[in-house]
C-alpha positions as CSV (number, residue, x, y, z in Angstrom):
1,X,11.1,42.3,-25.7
2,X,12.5,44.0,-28.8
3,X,13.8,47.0,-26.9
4,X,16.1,44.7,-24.6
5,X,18.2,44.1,-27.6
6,X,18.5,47.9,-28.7
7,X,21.4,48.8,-26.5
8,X,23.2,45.4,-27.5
9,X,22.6,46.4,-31.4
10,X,23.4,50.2,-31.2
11,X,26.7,49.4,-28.9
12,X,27.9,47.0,-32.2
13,X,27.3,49.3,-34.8
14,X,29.1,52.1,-32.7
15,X,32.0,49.4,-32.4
16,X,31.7,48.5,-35.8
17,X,31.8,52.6,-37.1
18,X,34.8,53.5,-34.1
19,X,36.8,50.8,-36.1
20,X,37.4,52.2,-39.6
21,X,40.8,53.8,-39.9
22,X,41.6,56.5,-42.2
23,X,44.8,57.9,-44.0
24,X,45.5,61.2,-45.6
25,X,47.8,61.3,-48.4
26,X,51.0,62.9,-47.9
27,X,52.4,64.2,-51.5
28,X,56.2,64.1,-51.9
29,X,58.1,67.3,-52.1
30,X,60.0,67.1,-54.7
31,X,59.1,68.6,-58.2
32,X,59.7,65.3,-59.6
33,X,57.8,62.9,-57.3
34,X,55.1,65.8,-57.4
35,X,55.2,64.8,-61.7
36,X,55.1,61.0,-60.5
37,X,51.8,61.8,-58.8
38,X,50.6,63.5,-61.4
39,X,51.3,60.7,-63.8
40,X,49.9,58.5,-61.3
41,X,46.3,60.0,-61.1
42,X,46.3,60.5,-64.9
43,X,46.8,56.6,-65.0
44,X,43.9,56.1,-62.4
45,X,42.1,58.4,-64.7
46,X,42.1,56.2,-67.8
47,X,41.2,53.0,-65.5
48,X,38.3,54.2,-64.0
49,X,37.4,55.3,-67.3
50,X,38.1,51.8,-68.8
51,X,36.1,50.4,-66.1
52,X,32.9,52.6,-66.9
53,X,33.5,51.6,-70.3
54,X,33.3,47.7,-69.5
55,X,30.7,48.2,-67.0
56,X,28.8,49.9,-69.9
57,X,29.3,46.8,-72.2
58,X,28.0,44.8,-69.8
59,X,25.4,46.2,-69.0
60,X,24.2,46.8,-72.4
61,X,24.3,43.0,-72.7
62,X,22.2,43.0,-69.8
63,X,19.7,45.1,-71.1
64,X,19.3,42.6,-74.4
65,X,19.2,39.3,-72.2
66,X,16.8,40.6,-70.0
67,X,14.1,41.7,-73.1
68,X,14.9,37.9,-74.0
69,X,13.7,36.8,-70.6
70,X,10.8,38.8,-70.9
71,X,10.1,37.6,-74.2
72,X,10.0,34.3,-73.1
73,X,7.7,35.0,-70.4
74,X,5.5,36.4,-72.2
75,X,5.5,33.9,-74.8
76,X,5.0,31.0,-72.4
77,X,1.6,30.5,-71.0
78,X,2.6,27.8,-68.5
79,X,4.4,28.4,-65.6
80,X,6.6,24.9,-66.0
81,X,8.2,26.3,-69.4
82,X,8.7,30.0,-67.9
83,X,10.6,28.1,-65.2
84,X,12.7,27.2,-67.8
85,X,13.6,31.2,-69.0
86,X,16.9,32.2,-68.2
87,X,17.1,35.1,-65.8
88,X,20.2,37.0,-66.3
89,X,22.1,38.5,-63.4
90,X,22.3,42.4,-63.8
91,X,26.4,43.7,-63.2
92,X,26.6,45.7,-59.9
93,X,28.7,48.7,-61.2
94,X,31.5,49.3,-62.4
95,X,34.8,47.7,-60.3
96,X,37.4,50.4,-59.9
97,X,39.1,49.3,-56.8
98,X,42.3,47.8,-58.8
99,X,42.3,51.5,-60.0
100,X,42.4,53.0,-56.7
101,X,44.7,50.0,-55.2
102,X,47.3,50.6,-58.8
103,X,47.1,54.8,-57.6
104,X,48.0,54.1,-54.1
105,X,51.0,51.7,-54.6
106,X,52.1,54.6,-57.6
107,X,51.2,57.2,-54.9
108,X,54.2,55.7,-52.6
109,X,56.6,54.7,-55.3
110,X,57.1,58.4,-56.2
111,X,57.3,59.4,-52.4
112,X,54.6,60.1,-51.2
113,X,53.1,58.4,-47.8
114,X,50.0,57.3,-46.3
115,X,49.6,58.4,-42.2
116,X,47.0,57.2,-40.2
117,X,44.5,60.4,-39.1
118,X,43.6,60.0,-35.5
């Protein structure tokens, strides 16, 4: 019965994976929109690594409320009071997409262009 589905699920994730668009980056030619880029990835540079930096604070927090939970798990024999322990949420990573959304818009304010790769 499982194998009826197959085709249905494999012909999704083919339409799903056929549907993702991709761009090159097209530099300008100029020397001095060549500069702008230049500046442009130094600036997504620094943001990433302000992100990683963040990310790191976080998690570092992280790291000290979750030996508290597990201090208070430990410390509480009955299940009602663990109930009570507050589990913290671990951070995913660090978020670097307003980097690479800043670089882009940069990208094409010093003339260079984004075309669609067939």
């Amino acid at each position: 019965m499982r194998h009826r589905f197959l085709p249905v699920c494999l012909l999704a994730a083919l339409t799903l994976l056929g549907g993702c668009t991709q761009y090159r980056e097209v530099p300008p030619q100029t020397a001095e929109g060549q500069a702008c880029v230049r500046q442009c990835s130094e600036l997504a540079g620094e943001c990433r690594q302000r992100a990683e930096e963040s990310y790191k604070g976080f998690k570092g927090l992280y790291d000290i409320q979750y030996q508290s939970y597990q201090s208070c798990l430990h410390n509480s024999s009955d299940p009602n009071l663990q109930s009570l322990c507050p589990k913290p949420t671990a951070p995913s990573g660090p978020d670097t997409s307003i980097c690479s959304d800043s670089y882009k818009s940069c990208f094409v304010d010093c003339g260079g262009q984004y075309e669609k790769v067939e």
